[in-house]
mmCIF file as gemmi writes it, N, C-alpha and C atoms, coordinates in Angstrom:
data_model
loop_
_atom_site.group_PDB
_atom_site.id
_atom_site.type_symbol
_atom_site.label_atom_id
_atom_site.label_alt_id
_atom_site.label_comp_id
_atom_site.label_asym_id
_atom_site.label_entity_id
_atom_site.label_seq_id
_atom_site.pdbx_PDB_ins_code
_atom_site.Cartn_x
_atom_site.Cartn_y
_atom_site.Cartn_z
_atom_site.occupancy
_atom_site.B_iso_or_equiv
_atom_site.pdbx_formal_charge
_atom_site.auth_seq_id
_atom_site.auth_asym_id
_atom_site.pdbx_PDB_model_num
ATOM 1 N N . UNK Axp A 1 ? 174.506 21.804 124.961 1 0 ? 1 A 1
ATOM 2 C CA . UNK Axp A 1 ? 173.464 21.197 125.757 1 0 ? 1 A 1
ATOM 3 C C . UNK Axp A 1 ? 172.354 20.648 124.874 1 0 ? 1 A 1
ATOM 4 N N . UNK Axp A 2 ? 172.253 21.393 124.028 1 0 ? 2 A 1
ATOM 5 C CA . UNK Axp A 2 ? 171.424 20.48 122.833 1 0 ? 2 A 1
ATOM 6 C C . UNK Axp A 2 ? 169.875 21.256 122.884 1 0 ? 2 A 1
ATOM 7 N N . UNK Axp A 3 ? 168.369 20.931 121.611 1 0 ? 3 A 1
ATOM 8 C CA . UNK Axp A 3 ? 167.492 21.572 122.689 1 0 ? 3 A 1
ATOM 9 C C . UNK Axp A 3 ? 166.915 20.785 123.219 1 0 ? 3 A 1
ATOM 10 N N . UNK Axp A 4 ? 165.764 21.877 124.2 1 0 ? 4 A 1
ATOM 11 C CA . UNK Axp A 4 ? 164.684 21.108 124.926 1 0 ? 4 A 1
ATOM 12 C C . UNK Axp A 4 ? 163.18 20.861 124.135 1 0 ? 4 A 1
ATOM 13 N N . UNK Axp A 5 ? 163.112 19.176 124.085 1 0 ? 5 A 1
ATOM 14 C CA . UNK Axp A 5 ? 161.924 18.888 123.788 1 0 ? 5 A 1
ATOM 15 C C . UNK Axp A 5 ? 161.142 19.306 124.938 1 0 ? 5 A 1
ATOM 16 N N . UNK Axp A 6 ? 159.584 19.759 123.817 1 0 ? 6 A 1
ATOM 17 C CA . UNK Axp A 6 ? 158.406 20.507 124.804 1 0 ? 6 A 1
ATOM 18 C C . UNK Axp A 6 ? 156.805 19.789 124.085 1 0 ? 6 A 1
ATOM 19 N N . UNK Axp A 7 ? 156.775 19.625 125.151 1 0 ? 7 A 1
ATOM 20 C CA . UNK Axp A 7 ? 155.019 18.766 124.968 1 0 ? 7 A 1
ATOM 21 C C . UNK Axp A 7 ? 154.195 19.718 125.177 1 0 ? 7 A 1
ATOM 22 N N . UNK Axp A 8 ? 153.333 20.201 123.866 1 0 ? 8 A 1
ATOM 23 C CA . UNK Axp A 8 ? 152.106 21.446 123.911 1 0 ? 8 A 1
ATOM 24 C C . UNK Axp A 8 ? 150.607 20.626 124.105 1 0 ? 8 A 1
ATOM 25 N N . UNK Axp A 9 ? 150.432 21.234 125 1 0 ? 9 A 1
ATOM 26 C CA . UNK Axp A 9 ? 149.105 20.681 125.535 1 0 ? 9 A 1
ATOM 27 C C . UNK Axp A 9 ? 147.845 21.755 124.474 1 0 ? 9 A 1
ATOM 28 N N . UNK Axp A 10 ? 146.601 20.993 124.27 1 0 ? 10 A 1
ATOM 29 C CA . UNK Axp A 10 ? 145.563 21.931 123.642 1 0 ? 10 A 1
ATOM 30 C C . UNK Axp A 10 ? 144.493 21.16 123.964 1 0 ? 10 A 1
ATOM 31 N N . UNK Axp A 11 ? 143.5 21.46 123.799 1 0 ? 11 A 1
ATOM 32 C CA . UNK Axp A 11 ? 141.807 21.245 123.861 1 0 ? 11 A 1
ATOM 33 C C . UNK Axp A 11 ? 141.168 21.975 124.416 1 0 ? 11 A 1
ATOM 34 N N . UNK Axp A 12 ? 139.893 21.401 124.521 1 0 ? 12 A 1
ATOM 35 C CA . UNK Axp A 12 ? 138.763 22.295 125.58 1 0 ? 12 A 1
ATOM 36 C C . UNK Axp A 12 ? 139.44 22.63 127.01 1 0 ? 12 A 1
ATOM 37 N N . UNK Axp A 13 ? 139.881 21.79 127.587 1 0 ? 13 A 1
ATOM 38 C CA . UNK Axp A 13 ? 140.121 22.49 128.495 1 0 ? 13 A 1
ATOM 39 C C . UNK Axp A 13 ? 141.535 23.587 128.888 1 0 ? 13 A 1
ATOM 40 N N . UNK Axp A 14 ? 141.457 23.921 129.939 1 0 ? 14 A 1
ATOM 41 C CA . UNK Axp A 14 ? 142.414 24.99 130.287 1 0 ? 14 A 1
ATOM 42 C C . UNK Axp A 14 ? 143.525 24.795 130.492 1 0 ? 14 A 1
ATOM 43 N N . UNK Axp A 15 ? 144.316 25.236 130.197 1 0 ? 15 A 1
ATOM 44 C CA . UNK Axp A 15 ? 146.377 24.449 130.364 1 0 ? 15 A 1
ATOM 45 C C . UNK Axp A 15 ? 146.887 25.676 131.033 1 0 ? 15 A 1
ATOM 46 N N . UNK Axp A 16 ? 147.727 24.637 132.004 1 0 ? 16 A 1
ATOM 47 C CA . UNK Axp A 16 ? 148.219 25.391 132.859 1 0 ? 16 A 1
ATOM 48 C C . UNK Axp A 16 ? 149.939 25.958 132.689 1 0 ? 16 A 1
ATOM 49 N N . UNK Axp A 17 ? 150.435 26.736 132.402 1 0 ? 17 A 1
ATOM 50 C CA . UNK Axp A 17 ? 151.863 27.155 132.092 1 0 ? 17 A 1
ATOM 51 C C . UNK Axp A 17 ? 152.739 27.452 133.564 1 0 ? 17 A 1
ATOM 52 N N . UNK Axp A 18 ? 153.807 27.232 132.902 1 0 ? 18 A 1
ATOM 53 C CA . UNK Axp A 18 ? 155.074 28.107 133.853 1 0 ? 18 A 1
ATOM 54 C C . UNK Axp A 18 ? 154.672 29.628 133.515 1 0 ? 18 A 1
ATOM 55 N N . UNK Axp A 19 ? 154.642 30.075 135.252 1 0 ? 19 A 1
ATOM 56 C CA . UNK Axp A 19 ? 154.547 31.707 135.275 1 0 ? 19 A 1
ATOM 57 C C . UNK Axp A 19 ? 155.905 32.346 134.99 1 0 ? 19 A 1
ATOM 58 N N . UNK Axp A 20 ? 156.933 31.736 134.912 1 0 ? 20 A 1
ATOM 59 C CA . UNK Axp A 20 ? 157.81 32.572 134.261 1 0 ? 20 A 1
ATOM 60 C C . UNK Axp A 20 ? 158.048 32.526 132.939 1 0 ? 20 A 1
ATOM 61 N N . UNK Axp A 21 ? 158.351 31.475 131.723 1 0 ? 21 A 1
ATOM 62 C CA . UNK Axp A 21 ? 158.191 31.279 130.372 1 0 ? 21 A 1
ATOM 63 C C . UNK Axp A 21 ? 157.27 31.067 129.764 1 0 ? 21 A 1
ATOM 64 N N . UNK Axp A 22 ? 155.711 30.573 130.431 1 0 ? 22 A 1
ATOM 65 C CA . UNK Axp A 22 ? 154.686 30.049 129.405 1 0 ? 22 A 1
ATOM 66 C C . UNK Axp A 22 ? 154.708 29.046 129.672 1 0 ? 22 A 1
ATOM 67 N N . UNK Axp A 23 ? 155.607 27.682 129.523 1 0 ? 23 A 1
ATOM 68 C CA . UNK Axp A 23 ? 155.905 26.532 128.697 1 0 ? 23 A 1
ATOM 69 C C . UNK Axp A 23 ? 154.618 25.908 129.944 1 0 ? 23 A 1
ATOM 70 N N . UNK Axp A 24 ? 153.94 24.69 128.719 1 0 ? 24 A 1
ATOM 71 C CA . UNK Axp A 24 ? 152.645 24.086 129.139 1 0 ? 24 A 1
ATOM 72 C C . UNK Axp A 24 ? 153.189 22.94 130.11 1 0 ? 24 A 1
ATOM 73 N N . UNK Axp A 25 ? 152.619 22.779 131.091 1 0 ? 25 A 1
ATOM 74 C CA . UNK Axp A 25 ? 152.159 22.065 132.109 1 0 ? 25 A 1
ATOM 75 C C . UNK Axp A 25 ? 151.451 20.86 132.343 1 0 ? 25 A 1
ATOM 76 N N . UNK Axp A 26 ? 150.045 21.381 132.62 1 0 ? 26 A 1
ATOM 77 C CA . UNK Axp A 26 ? 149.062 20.489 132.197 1 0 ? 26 A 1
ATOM 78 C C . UNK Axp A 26 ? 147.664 21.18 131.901 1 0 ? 26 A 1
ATOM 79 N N . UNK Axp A 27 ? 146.382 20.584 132.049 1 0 ? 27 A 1
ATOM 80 C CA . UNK Axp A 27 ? 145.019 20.532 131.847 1 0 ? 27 A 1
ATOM 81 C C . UNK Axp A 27 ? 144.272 20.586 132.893 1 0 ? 27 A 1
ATOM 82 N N . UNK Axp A 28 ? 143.24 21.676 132.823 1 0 ? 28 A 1
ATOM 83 C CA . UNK Axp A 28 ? 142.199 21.402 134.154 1 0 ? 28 A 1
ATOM 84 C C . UNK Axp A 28 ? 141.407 19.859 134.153 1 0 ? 28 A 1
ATOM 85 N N . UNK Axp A 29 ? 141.47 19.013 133.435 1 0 ? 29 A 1
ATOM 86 C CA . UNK Axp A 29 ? 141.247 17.828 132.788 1 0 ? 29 A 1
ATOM 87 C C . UNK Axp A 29 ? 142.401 16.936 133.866 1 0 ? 29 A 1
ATOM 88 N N . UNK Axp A 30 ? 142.768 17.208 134.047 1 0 ? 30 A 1
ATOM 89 C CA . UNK Axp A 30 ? 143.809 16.405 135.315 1 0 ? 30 A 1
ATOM 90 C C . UNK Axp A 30 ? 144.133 16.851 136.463 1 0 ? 30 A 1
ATOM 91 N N . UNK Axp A 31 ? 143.615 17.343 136.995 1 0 ? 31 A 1
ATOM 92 C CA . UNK Axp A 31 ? 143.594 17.734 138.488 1 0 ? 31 A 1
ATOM 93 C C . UNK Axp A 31 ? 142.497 16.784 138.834 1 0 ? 31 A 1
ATOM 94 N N . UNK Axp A 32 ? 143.082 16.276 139.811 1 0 ? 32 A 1
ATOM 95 C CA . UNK Axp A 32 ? 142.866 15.442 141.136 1 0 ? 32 A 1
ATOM 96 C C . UNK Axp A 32 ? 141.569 16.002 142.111 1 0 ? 32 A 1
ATOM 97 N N . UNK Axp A 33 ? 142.633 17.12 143.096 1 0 ? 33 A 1
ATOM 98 C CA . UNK Axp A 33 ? 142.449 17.763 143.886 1 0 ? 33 A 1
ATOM 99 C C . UNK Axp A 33 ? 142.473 19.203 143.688 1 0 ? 33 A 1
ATOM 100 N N . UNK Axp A 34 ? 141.919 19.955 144.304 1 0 ? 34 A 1
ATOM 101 C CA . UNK Axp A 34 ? 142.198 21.305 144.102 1 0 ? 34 A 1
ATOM 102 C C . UNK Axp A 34 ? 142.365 21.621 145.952 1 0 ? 34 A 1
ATOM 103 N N . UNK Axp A 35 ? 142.132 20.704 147.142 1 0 ? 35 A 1
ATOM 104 C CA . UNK Axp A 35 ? 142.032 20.906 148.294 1 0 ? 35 A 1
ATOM 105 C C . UNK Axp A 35 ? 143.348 20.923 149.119 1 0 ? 35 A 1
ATOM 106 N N . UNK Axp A 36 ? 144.348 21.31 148.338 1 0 ? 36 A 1
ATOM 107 C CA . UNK Axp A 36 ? 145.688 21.44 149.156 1 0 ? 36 A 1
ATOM 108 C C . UNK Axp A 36 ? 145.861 22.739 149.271 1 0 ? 36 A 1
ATOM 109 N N . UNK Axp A 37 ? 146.685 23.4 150.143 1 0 ? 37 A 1
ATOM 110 C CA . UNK Axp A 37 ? 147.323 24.264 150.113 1 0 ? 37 A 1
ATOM 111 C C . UNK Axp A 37 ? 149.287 24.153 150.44 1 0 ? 37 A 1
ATOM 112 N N . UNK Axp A 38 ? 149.915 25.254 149.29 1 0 ? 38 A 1
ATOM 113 C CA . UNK Axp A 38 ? 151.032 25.396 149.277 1 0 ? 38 A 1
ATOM 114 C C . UNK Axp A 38 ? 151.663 25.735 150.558 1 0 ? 38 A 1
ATOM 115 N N . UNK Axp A 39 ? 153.28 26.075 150.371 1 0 ? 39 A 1
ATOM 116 C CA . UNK Axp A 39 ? 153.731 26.717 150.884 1 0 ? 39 A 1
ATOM 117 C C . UNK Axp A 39 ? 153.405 29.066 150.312 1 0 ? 39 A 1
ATOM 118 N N . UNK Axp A 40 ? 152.97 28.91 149.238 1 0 ? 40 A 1
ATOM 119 C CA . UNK Axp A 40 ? 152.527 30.007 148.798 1 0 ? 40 A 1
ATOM 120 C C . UNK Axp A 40 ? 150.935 30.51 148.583 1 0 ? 40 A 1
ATOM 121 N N . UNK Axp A 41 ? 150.241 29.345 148.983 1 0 ? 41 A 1
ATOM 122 C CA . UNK Axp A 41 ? 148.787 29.93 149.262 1 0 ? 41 A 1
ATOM 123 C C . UNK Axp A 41 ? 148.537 28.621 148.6 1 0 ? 41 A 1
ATOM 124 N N . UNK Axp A 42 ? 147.033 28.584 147.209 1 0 ? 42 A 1
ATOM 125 C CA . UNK Axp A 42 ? 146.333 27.282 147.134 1 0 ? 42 A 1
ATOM 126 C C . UNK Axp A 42 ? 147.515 26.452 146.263 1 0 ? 42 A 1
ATOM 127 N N . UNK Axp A 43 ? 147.455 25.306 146.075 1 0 ? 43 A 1
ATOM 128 C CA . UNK Axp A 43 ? 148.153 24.121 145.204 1 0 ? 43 A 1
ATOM 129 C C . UNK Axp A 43 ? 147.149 22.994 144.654 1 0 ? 43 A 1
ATOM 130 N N . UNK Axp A 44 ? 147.261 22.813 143.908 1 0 ? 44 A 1
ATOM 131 C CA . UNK Axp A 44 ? 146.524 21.594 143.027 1 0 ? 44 A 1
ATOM 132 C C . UNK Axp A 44 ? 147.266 20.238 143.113 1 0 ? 44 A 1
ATOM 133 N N . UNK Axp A 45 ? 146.425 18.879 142.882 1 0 ? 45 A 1
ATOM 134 C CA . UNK Axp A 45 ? 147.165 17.971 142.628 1 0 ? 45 A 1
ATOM 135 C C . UNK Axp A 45 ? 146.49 17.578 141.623 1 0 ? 45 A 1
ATOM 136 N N . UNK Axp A 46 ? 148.141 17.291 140.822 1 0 ? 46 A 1
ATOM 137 C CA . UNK Axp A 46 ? 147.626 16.751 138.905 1 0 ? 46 A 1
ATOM 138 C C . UNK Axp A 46 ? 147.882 15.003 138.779 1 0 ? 46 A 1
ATOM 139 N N . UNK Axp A 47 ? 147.131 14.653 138.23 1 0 ? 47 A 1
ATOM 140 C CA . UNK Axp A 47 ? 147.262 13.316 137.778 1 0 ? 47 A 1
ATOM 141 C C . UNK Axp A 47 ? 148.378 13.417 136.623 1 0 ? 47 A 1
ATOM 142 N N . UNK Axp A 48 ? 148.624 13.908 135.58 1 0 ? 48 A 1
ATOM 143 C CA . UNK Axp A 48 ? 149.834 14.259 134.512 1 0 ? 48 A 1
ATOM 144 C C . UNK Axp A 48 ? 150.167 15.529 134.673 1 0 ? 48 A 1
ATOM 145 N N . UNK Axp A 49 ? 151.411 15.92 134.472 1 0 ? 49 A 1
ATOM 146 C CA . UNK Axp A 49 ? 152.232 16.772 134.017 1 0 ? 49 A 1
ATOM 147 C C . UNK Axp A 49 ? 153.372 16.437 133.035 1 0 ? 49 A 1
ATOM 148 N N . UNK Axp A 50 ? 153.243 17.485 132.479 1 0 ? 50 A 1
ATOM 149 C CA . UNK Axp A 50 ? 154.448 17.483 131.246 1 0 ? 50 A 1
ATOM 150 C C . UNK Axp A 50 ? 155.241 18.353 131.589 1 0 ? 50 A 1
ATOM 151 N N . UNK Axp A 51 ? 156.758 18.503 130.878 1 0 ? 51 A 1
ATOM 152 C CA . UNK Axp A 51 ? 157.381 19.567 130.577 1 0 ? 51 A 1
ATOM 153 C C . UNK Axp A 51 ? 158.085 20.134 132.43 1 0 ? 51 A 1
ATOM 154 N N . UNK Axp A 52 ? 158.207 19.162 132.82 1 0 ? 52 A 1
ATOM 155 C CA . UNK Axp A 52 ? 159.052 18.987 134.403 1 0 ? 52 A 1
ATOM 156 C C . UNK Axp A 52 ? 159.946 18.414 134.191 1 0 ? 52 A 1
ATOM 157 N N . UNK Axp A 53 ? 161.067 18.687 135.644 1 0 ? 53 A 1
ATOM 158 C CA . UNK Axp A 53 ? 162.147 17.82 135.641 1 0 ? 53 A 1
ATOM 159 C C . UNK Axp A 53 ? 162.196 17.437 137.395 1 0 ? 53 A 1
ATOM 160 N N . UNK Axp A 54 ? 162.587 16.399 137.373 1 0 ? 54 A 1
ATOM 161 C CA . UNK Axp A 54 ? 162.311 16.369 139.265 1 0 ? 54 A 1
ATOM 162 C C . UNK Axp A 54 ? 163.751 16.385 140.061 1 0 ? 54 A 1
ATOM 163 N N . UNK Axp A 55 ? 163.919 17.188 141.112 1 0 ? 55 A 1
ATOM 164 C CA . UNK Axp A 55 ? 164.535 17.031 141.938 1 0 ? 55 A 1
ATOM 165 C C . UNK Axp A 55 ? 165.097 15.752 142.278 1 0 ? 55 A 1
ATOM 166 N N . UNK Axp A 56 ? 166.059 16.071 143.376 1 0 ? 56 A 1
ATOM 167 C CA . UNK Axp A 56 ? 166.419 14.942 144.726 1 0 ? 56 A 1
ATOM 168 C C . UNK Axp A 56 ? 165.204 14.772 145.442 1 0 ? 56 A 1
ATOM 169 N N . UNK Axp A 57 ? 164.591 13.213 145.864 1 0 ? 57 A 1
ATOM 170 C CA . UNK Axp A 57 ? 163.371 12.746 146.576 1 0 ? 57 A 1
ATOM 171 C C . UNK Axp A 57 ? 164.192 12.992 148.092 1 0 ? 57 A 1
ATOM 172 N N . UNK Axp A 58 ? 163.321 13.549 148.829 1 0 ? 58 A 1
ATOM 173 C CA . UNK Axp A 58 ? 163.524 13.466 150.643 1 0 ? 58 A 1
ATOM 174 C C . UNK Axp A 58 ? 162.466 13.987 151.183 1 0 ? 58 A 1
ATOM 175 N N . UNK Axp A 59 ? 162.662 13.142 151.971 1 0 ? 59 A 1
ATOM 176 C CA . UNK Axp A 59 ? 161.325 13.275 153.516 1 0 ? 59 A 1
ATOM 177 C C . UNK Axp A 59 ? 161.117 14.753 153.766 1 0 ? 59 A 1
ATOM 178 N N . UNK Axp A 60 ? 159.786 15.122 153.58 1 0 ? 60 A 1
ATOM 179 C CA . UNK Axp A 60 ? 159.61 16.492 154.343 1 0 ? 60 A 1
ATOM 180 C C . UNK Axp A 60 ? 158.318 16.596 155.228 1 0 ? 60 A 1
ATOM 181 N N . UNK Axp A 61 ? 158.323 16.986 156.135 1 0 ? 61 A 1
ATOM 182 C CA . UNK Axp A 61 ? 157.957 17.396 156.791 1 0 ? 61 A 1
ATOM 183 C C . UNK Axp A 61 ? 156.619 18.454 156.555 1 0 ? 61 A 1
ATOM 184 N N . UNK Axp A 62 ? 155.219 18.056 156.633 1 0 ? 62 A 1
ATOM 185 C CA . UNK Axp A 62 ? 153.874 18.571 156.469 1 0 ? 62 A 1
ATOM 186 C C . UNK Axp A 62 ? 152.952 18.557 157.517 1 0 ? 62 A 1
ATOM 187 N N . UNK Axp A 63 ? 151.565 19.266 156.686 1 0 ? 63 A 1
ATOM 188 C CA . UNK Axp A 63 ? 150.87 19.369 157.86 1 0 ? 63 A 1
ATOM 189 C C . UNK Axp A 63 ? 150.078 17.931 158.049 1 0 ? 63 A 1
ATOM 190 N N . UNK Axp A 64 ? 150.24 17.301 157.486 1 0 ? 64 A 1
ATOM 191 C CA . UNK Axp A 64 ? 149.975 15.552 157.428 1 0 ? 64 A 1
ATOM 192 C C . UNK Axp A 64 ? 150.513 14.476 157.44 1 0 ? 64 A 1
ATOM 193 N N . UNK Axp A 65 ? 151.637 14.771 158.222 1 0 ? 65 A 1
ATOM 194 C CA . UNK Axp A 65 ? 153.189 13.871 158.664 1 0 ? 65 A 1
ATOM 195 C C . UNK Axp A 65 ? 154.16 14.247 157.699 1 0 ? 65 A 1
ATOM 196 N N . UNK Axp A 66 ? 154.781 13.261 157.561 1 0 ? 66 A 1
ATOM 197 C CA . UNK Axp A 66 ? 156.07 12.879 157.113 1 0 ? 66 A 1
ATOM 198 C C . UNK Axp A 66 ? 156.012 12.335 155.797 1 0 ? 66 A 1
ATOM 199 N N . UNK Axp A 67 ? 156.545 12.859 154.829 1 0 ? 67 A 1
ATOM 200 C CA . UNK Axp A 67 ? 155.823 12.175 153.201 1 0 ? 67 A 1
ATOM 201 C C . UNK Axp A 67 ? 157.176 12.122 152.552 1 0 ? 67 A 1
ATOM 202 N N . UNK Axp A 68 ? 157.532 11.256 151.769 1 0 ? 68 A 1
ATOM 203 C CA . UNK Axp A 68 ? 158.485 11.621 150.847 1 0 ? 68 A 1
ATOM 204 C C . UNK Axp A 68 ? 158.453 12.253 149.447 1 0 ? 68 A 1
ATOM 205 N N . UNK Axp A 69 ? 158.756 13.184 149.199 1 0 ? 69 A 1
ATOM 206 C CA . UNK Axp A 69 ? 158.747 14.251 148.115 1 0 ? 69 A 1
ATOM 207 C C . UNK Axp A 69 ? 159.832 14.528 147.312 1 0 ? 69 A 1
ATOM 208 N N . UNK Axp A 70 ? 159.603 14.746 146.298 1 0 ? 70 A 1
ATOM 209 C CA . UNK Axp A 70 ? 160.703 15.695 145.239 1 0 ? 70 A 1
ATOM 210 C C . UNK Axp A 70 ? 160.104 16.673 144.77 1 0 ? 70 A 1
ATOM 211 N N . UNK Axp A 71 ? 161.222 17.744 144.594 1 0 ? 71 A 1
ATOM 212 C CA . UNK Axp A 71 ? 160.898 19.467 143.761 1 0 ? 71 A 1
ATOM 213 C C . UNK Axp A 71 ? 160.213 18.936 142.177 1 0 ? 71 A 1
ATOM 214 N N . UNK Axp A 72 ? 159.709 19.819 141.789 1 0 ? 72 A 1
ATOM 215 C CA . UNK Axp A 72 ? 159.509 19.391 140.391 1 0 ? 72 A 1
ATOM 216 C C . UNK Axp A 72 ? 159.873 21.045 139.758 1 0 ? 72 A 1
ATOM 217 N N . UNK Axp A 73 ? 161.111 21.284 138.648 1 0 ? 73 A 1
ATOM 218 C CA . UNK Axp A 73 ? 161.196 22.927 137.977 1 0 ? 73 A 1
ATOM 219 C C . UNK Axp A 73 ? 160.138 22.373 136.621 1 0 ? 73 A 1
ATOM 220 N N . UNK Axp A 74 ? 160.565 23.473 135.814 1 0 ? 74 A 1
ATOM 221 C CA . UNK Axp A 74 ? 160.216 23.628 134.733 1 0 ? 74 A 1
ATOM 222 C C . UNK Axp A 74 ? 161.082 23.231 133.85 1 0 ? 74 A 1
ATOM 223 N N . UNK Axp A 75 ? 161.09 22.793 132.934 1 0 ? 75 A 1
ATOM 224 C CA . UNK Axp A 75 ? 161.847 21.467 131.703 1 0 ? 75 A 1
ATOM 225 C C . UNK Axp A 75 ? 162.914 23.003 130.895 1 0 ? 75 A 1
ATOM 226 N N . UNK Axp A 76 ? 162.008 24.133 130.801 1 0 ? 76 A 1
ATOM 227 C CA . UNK Axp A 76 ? 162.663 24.946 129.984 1 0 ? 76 A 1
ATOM 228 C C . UNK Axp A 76 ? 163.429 26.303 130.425 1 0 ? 76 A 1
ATOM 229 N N . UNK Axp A 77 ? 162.383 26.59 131.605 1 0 ? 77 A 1
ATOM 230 C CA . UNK Axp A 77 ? 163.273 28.01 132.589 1 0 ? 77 A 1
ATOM 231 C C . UNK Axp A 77 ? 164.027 27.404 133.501 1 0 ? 77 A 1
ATOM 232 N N . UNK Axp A 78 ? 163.599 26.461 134.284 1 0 ? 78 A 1
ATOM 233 C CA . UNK Axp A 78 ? 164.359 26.038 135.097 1 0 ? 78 A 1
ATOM 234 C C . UNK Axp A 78 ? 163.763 26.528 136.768 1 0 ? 78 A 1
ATOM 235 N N . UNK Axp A 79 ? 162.498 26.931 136.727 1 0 ? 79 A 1
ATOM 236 C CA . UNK Axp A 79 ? 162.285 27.773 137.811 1 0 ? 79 A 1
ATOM 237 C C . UNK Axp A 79 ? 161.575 26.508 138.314 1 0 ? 79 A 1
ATOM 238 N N . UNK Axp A 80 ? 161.368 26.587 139.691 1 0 ? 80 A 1
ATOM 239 C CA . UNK Axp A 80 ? 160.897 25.717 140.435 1 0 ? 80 A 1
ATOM 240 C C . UNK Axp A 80 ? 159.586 25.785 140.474 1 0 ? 80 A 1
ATOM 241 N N . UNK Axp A 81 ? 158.26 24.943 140.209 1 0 ? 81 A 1
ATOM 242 C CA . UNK Axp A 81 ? 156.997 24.892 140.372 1 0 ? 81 A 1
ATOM 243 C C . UNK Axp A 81 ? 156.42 24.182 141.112 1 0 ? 81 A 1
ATOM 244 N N . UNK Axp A 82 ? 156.78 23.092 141.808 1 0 ? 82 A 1
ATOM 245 C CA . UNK Axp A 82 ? 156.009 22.378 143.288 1 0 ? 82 A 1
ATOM 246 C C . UNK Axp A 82 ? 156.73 21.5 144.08 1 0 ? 82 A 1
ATOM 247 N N . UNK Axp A 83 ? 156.173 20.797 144.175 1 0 ? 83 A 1
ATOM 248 C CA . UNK Axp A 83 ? 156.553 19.076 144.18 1 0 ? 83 A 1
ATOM 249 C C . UNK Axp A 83 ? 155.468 18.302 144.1 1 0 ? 83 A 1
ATOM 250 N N . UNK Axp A 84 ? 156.107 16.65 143.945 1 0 ? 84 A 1
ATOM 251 C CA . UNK Axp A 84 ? 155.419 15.593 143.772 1 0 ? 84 A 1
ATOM 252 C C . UNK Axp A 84 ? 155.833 14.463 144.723 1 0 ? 84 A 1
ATOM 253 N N . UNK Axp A 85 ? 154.84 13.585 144.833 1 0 ? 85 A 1
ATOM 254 C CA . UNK Axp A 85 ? 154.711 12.397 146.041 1 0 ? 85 A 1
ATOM 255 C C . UNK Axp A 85 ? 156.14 11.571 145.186 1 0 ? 85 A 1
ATOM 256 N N . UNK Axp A 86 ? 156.796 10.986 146.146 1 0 ? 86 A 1
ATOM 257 C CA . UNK Axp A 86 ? 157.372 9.899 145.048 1 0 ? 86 A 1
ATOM 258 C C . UNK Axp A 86 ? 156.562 8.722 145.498 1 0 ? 86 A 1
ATOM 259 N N . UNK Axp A 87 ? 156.955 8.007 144.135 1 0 ? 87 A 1
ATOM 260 C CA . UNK Axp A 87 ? 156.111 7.065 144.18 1 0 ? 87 A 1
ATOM 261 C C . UNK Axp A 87 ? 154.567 7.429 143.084 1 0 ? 87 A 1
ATOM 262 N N . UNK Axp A 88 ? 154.313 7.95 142.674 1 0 ? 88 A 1
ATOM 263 C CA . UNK Axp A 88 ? 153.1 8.724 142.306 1 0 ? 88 A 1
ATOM 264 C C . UNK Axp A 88 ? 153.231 8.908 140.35 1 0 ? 88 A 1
């Protein structure tokens, strides 16, 4: 399978990791929004992320209609961490 390239985030601000391996994410420096909530309590929206891989895009179903979305995991565990708008 070969390895996985990984983009390390650093500076002043705060970087956000996968809760299961670590591997960096993004920056409080790119959040959008902080006014969403998950399916697991609060959710953020980031202007960049690194170190993702995206799902199949399909229509789901929210508390603000009908949006089209994809999963987004983690580039290196493989564990699932949100989703994203497509299109975005």
């Amino acid at each position: 399978m070969g390895l996985k390239y990984r983009t390390y985030l650093e500076g002043p601000a705060t970087v956000y990791c996968c809760f299961k391996c670590g591997t960096h994410l993004a920056t409080s420096a790119s959040i959008l929004s902080r006014d969403f909530t998950g399916q697991h309590g609060q959710a953020f929206l980031f202007e960049k992320v690194v170190n993702i891989y995206p799902g199949k895009a399909e229509d789901r179903e929210m508390s603000s209609g009908i949006h089209r979305v994809r999963d987004v995991s983690c580039i290196q565990c493989s564990m699932m961490l949100g989703w994203t708008y497509v299109g975005f």
